[in-house]
C-alpha positions in Angstrom: 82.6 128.0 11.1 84.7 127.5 14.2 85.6 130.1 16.4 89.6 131.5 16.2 91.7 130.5 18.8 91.9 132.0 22.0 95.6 132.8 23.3 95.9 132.7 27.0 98.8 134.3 28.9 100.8 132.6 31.6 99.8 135.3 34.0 96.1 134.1 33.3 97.1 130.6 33.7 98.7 131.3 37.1 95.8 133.0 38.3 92.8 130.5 37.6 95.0 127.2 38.0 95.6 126.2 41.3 97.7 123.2 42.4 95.5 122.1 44.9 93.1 121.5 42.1 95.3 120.0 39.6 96.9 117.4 42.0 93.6 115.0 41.7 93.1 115.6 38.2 96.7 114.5 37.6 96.8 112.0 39.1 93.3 110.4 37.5 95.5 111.1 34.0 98.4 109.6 34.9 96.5 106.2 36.1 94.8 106.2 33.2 97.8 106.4 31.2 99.2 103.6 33.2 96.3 101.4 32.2 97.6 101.3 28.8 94.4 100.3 26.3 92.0 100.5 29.5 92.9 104.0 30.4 91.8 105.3 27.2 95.2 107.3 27.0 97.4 107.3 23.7 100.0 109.2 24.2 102.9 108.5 21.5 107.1 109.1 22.3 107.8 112.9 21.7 109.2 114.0 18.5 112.1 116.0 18.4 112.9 118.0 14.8 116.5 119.8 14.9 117.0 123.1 13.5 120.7 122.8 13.6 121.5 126.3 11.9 120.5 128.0 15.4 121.5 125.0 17.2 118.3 124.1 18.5 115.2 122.1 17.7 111.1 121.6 18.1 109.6 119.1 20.0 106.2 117.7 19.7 104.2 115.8 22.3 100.3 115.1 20.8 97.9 113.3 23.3 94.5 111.7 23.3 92.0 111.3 25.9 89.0 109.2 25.8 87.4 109.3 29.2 88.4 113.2 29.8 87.6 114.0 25.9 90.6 115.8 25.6 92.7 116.5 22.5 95.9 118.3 22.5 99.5 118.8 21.3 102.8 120.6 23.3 105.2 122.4 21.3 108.2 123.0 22.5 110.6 125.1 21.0 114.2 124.8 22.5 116.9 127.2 21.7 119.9 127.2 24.2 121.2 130.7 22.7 118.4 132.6 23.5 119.8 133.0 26.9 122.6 135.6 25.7 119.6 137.2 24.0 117.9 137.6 26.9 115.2 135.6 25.8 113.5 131.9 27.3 115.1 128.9 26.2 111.8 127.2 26.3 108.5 128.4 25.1 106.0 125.7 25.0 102.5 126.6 23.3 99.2 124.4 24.2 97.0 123.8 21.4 93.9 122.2 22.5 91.4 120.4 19.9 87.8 119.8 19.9 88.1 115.6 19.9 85.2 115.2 17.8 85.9 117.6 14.9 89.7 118.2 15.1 88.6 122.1 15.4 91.5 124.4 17.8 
């Protein structure tokens, strides 16, 4: 049985990310995504899904990784009025998947 998913908080993000160590890796991803079929990358158009009685809408962007074995999806929920709420427009969630067995 696969293990639950772990939530992790911006706050831990911030503090074990750091942007001198992300530059290189980015930059790998993104020239393999350039490479089209080579790279390994497939990353489809994000998908947008309306919820138009709050006036606002979910996005979706799924991506593959061969040569980093990485699976994941953002979703991105966008809700303009949430600002007079006093709440984030945006709040993306990263799911990560184990590439091999689809498991979160």
């Amino acid at each position: 049985m696969a293990n639950p998913p772990k939530f992790i908080s911006k706050e831990l993000v911030q503090q074990v990310l750091k942007m001198e160590d992300l530059i290189p890796v980015i930059e790998k991803a993104m020239g393999n995504f350039s490479k089209d079929e080579e790279g390994g990358v497939d990353q489809p158009l994000r998908n947008f899904i309306p919820v138009k009685e709050h006036k606002g809408f979910l996005g979706s962007m799924p991506g593959y990784s061969a040569q980093d074995n990485a699976l994941a999806i953002k979703l991105l929920p966008f809700f303009p009025n949430n600002a007079a709420k006093g709440l984030p427009i945006r709040m993306a969630t990263i799911v990560t998947f184990e590439p091999s067995n689809g498991s979160i």
